[in-house]
C-alpha positions as a Markdown table, in Angstrom:
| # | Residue | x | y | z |
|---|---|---|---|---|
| 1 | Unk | 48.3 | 70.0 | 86.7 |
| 2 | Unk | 49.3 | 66.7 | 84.3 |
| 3 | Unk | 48.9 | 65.3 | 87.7 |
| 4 | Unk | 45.4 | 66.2 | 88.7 |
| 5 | Unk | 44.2 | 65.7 | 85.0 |
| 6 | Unk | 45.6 | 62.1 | 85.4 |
| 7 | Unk | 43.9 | 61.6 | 88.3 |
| 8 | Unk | 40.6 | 62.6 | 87.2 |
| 9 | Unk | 40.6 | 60.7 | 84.3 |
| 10 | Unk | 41.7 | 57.9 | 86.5 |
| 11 | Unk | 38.4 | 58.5 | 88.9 |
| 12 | Unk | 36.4 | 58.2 | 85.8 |
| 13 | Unk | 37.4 | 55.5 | 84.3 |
| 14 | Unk | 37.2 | 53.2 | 87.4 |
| 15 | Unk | 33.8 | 55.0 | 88.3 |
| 16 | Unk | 33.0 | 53.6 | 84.9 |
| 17 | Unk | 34.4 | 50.4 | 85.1 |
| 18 | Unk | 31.9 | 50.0 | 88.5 |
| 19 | Unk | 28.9 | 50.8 | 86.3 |
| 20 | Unk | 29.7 | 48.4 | 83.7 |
| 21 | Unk | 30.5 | 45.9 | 86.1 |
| 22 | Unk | 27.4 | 46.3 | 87.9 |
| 23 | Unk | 25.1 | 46.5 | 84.8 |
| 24 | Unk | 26.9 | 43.5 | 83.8 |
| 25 | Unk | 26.6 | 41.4 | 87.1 |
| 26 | Unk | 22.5 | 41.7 | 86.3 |
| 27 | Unk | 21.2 | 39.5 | 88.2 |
| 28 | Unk | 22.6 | 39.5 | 91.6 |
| 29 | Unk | 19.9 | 38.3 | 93.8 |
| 30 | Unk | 16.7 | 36.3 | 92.9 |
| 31 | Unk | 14.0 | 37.7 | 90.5 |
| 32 | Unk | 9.8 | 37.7 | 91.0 |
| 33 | Unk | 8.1 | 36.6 | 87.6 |
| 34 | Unk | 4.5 | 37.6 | 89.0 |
| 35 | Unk | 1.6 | 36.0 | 87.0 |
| 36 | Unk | -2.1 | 38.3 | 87.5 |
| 37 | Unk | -3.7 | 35.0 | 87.1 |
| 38 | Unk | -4.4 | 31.8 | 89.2 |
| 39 | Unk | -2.4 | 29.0 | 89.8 |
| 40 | Unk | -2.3 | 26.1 | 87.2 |
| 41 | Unk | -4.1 | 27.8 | 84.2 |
| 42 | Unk | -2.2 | 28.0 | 80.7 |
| 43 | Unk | 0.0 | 31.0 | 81.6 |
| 44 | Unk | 0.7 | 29.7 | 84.8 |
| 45 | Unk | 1.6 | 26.1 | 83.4 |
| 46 | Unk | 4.1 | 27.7 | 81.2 |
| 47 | Unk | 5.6 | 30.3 | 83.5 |
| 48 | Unk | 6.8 | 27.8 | 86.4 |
| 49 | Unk | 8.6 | 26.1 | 83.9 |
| 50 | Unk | 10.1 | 29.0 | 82.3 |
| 51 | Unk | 11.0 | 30.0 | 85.7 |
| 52 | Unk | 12.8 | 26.9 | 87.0 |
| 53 | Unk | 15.3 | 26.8 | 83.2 |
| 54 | Unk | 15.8 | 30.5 | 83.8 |
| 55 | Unk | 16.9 | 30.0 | 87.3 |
| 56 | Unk | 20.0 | 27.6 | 85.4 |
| 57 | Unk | 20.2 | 29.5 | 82.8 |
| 58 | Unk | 20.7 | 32.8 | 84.8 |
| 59 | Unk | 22.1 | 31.3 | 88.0 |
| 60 | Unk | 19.7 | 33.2 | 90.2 |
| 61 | Unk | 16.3 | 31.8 | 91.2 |
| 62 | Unk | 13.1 | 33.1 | 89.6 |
| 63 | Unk | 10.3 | 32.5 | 91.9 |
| 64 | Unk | 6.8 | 32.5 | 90.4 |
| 65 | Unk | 4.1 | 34.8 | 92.7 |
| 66 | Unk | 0.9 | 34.1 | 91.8 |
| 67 | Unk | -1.0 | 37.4 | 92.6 |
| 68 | Unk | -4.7 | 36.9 | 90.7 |
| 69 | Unk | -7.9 | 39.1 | 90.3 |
| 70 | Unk | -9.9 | 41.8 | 87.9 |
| 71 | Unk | -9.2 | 39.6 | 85.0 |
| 72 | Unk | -5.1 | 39.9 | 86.0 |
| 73 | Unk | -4.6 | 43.9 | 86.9 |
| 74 | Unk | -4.2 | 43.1 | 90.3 |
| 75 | Unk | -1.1 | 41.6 | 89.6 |
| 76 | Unk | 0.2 | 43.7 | 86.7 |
| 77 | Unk | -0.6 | 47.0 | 89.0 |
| 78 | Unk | 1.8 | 45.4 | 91.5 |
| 79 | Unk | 4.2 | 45.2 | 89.0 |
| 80 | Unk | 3.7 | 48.7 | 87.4 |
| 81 | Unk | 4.5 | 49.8 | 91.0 |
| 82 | Unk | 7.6 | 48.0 | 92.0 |
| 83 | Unk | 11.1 | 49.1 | 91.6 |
| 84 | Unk | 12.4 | 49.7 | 87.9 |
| 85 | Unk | 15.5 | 47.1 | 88.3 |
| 86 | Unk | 14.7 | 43.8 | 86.7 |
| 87 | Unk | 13.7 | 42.0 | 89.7 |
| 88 | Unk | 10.1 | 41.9 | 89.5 |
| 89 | Unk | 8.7 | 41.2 | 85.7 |
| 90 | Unk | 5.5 | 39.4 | 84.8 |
| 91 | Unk | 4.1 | 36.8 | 82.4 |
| 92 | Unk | 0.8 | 37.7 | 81.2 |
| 93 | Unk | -1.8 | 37.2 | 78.4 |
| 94 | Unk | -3.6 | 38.7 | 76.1 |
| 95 | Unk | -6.8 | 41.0 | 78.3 |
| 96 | Unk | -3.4 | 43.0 | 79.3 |
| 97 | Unk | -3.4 | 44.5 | 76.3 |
| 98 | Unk | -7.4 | 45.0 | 76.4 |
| 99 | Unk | -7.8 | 46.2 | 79.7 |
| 100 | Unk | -7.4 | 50.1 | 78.9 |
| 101 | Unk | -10.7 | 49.5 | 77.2 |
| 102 | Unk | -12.6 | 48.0 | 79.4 |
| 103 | Unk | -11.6 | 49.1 | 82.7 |
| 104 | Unk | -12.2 | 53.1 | 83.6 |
| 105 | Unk | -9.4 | 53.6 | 86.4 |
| 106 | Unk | -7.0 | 50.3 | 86.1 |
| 107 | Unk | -4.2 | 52.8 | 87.8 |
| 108 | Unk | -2.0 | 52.2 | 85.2 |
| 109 | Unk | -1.2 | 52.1 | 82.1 |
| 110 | Unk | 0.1 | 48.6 | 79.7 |
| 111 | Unk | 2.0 | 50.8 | 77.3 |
| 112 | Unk | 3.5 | 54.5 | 79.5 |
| 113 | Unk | 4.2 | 51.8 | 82.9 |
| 114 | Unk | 5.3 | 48.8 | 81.6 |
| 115 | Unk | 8.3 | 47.6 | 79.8 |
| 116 | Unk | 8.5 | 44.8 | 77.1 |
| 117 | Unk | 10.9 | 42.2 | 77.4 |
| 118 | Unk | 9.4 | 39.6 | 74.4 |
| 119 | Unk | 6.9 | 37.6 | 73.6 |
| 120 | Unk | 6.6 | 33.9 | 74.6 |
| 121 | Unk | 4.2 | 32.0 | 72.9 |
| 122 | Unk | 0.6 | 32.5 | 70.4 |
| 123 | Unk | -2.1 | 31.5 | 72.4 |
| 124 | Unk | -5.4 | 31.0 | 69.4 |
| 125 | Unk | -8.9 | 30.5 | 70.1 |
| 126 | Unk | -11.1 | 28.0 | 68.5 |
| 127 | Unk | -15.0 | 28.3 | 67.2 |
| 128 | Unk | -16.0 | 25.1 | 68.2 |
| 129 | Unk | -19.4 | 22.6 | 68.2 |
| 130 | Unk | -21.0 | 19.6 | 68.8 |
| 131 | Unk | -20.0 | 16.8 | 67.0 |
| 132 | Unk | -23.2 | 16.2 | 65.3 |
| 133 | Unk | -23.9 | 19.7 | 64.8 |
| 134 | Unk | -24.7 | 20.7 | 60.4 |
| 135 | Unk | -22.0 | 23.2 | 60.8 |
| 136 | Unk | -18.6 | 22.5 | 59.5 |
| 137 | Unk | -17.3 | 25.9 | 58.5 |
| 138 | Unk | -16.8 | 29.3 | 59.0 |
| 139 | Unk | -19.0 | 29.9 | 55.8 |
| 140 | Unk | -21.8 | 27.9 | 57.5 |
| 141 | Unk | -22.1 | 29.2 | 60.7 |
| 142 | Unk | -22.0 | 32.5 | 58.9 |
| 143 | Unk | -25.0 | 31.4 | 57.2 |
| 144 | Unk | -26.9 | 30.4 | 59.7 |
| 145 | Unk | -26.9 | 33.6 | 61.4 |
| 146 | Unk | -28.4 | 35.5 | 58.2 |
| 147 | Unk | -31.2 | 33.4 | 58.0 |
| 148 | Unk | -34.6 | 34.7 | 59.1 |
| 149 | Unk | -35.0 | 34.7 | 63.0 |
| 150 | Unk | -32.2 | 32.6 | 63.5 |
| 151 | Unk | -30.4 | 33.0 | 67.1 |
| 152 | Unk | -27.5 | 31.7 | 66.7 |
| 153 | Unk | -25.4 | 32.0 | 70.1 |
| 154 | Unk | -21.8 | 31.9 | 70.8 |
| 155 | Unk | -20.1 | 30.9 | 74.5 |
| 156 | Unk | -17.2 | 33.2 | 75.6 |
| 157 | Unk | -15.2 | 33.4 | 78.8 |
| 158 | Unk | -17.4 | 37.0 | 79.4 |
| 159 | Unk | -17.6 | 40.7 | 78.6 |
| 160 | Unk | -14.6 | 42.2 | 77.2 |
| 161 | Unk | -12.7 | 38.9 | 77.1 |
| 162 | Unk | -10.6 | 38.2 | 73.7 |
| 163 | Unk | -13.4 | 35.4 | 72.8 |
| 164 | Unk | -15.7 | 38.0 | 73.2 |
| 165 | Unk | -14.3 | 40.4 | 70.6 |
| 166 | Unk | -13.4 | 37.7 | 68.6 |
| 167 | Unk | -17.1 | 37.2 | 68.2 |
| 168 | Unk | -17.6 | 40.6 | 68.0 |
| 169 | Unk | -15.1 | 41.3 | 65.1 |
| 170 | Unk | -16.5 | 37.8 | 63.3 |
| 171 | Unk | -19.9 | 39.7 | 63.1 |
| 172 | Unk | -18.5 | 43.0 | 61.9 |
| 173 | Unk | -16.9 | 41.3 | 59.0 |
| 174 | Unk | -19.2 | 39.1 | 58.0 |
| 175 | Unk | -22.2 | 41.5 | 58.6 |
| 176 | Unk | -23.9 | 38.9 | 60.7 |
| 177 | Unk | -25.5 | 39.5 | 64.2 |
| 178 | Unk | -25.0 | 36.7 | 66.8 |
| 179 | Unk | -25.9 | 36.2 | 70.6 |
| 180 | Unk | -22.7 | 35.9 | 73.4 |
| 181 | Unk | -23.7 | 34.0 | 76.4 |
| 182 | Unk | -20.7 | 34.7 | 78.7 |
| 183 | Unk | -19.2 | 31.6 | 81.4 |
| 184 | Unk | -16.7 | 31.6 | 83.7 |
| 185 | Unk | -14.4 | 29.0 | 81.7 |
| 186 | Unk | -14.5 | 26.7 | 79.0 |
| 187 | Unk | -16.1 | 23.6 | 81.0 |
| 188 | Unk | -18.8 | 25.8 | 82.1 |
| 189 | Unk | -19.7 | 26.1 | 78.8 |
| 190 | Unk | -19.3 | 22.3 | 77.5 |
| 191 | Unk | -22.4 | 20.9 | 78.2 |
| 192 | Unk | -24.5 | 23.1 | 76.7 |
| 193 | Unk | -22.2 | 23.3 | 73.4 |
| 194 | Unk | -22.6 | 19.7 | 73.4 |
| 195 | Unk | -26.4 | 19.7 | 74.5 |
| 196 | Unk | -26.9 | 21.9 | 71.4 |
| 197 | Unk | -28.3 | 25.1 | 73.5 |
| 198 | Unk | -25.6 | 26.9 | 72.8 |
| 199 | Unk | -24.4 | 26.5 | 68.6 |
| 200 | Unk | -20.9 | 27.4 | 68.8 |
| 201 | Unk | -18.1 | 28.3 | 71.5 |
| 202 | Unk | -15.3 | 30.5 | 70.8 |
| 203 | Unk | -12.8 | 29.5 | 73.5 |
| 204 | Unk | -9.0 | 28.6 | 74.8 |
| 205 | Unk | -7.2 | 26.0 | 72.3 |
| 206 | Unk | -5.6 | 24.9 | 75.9 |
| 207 | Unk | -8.8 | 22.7 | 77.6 |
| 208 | Unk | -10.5 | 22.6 | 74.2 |
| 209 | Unk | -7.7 | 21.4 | 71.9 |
| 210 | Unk | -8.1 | 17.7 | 73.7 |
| 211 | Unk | -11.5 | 17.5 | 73.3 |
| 212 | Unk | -11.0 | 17.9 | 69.4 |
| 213 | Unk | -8.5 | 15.9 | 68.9 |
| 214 | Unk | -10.4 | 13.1 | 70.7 |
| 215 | Unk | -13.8 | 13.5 | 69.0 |
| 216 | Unk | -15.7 | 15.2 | 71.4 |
| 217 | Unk | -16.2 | 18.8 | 69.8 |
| 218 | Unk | -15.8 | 19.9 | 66.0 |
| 219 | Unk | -13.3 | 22.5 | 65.5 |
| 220 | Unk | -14.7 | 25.0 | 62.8 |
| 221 | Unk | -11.9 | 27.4 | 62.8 |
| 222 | Unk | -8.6 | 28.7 | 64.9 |
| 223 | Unk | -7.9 | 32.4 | 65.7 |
| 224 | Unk | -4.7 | 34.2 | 64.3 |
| 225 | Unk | -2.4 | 34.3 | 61.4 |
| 226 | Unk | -0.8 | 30.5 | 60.8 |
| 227 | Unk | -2.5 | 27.3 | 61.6 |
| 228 | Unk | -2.1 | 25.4 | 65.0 |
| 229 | Unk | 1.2 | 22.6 | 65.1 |
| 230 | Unk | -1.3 | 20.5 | 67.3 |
| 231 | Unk | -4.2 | 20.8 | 65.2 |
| 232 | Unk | -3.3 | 21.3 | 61.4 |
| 233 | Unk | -6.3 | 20.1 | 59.5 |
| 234 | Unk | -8.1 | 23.6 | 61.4 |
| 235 | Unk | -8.0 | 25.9 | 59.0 |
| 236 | Unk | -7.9 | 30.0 | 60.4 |
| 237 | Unk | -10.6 | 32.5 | 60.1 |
| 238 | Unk | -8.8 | 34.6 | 57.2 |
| 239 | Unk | -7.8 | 31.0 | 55.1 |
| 240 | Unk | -11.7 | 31.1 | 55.6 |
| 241 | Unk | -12.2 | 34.7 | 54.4 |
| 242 | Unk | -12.9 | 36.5 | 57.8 |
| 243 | Unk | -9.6 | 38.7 | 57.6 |
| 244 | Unk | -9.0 | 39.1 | 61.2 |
| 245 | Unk | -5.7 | 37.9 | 62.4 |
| 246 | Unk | -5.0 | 38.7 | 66.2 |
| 247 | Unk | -4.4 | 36.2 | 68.3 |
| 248 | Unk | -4.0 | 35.7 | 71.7 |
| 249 | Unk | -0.1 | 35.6 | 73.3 |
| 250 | Unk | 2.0 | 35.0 | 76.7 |
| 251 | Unk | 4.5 | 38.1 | 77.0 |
| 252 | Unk | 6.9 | 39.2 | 79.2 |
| 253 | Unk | 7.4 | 42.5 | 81.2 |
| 254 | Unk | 8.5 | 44.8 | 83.4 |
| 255 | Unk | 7.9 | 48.0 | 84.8 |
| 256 | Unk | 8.8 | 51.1 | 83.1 |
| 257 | Unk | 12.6 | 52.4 | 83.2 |
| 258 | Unk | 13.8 | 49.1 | 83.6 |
| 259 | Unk | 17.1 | 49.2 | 82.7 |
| 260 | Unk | 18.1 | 48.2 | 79.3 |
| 261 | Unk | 21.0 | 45.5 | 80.4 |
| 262 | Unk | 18.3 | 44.1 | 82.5 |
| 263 | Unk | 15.9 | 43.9 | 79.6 |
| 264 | Unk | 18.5 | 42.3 | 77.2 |
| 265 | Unk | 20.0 | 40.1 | 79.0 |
| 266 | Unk | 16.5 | 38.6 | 79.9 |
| 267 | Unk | 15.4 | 38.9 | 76.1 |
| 268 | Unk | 18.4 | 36.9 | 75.4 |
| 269 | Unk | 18.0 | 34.0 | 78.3 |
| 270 | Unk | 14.4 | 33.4 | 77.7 |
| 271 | Unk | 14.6 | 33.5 | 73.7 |
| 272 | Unk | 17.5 | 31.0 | 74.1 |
| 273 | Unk | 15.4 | 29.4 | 76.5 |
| 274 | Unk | 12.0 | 28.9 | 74.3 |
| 275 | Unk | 14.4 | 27.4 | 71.8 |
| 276 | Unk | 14.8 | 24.1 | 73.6 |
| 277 | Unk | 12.9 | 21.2 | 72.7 |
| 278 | Unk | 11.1 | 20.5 | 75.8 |
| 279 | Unk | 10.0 | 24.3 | 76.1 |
| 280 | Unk | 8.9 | 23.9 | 72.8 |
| 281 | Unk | 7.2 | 20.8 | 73.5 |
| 282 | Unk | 5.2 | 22.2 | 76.8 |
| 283 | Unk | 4.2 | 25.1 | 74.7 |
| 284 | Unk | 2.9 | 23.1 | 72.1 |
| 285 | Unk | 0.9 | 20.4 | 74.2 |
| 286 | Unk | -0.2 | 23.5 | 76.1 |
| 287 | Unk | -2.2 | 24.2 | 72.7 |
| 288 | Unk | 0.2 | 27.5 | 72.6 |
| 289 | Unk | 2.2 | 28.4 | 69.2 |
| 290 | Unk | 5.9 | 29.0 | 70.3 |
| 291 | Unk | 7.6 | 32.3 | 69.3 |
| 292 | Unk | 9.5 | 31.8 | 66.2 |
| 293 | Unk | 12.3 | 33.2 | 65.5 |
| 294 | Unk | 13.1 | 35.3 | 68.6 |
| 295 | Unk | 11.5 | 38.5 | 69.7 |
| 296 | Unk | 13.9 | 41.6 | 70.4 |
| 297 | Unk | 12.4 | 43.6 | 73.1 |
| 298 | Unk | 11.5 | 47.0 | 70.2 |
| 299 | Unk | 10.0 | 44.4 | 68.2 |
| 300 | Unk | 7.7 | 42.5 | 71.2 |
| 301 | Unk | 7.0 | 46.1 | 72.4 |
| 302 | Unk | 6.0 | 47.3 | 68.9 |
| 303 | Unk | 3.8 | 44.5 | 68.6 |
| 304 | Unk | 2.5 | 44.9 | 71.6 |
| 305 | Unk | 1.6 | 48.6 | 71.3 |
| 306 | Unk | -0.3 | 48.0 | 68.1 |
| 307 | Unk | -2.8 | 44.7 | 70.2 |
| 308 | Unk | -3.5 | 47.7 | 72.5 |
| 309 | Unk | -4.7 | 49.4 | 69.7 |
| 310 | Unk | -6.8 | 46.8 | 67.6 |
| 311 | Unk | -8.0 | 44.9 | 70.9 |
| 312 | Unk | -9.1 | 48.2 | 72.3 |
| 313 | Unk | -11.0 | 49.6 | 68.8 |
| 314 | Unk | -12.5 | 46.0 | 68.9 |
| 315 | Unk | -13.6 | 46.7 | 72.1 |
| 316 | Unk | -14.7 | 50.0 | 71.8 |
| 317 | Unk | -16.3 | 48.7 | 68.7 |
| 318 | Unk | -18.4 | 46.5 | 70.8 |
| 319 | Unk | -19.7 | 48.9 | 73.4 |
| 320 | Unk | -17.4 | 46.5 | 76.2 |
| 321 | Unk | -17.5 | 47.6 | 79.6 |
| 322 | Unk | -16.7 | 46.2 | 82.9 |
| 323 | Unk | -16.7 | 49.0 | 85.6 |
């Protein structure tokens, strides 16, 4: 009997040893970072080189798979459908977390089929003009638009997009009504920001940052809660007394049930990876805001959870819909 139990215990402990070793061994072959969005945009930019220092960092490759369309769900349903074991995650922005809004079937879900990893980067907007334009503030444009028949108009990236509902919220708070005209990008909508048609575009720090910084728009304000490294002298909407301080964001993720020794030990290489200086750098010439200090994965996904919720009342709010 002393026998058998020594035995069994033996079987267990070696059946245990396997597990650890195998959750430990994580990865063992290469890993897909999908991005839902097309080749050589911000997200992209910064997720190819993300990829090639995690591929050192982890010794496995991570190959980047573009997979774009429907403002990134194609990709992210690919992702909510693909095995739950670490070797296919995704860098995405911001309209992940404001799809559920906008979208009546998406087929999934960015909270229940989706696991958070962390976050990567801040990714603000900017309320922008023409050089020569009167308006210099926040408090300015604000007053235009209460003035008797004024049309004041603002240039997004379209329906339901997080320039969009920054407009939107910007007219809630400051009890102001203004007119979107939707583009397909931010150089779509340069000429006639610049022509004067249009009085102000709220759009991606990334192509418009550049044109600030070498005279060619004037930056009225930046989007979230700390001003931008690249541009400093912007001041945000709340140090301009719009309290509103969601902000656009790269994140990380995989599907749901990933397994936690997966999730942790890519938490850990890509935190110790955003660290570096040249990470740090990209991010920042990107017009991004790195992550700082590091993002567990319960704090990313608890941040996370609550953009769903404020990007999705925003939206709501706003009467958004795309299908």
């Amino acid at each position: 009997m002393n026998r058998l139990w020594k035995l069994c215990l033996g079987t267990a402990l070696g059946g245990a040893a396997m597990i650890s070793t195998s959750a430990a061994a994580y990865p063992e072959r290469p890993i897909k970072l999908v991005v839902p969005f097309p080749s050589g945009g911000g997200t992209d930019i910064v997720a190819r080189k993300l990829a090639q220092e995690l591929t050192a960092e982890l010794k496995q490759t991570v190959i980047v798979e573009n997979r774009s369309g429907a403002s990134g769900n194609i990709g992210a349903a690919s992702v909510a459908r693909s095995a739950a074991d670490g070797y296919t995650v995704m860098m995405t922005a911001a309209p992940f977390a404001i799809a559920p809004a906008l979208f009546k079937d998406l087929g999934f879900h960015p909270v229940k089929d989706f696991t958070a990893i962390t976050q990567i980067a801040t990714v603000p907007l900017l309320v922008v003009t023409r050089p020569q334009s009167p308006l210099n503030t926040m408090a300015d444009l604000v007053a235009a638009a209460r003035q008797q028949g004024a049309d004041v108009t603002y240039a997004t990236f379209g329906v339901g997009s997080p320039p969009h509902l920054v407009g939107e919220k910007i007219q809630q708070l400051a009890g102001v009504k203004m007119r979107q005209i939707p583009y397909k990008g931010g150089q779509a909508a340069l000429s006639e920001i610049l022509s004067g048609d249009i009085t102000v575009g709220i759009l991606d720090v990334v192509s418009m940052a550049p044109l600030v910084k070498a005279g060619r728009l004037k930056a009225l304000a930046i989007t979230g809660p700390v001003r931008s490294p690249e541009l400093p002298d912007i001041p945000t909407l709340s140090q301009q007394g719009l309290s509103f301080d969601a902000v656009g964001w790269y994140g990380l993720f995989g599907s749901a049930g990933m397994p936690l020794a997966a999730v942790q030990t890519l938490n850990t290489a890509v935190n110790k990876v955003l660290a570096r200086p040249d990470m740090r750098k990209l991010i920042v010439d990107s017009g991004s805001i790195p992550i700082s200090p590091a993002t567990s994965p319960e704090q990313w996904q608890a941040r996370f959870d609550n953009d769903v919720r404020v990007w999705g009342q925003i939206a709501r709010d706003s009467g958004a819909t795309v299908n």
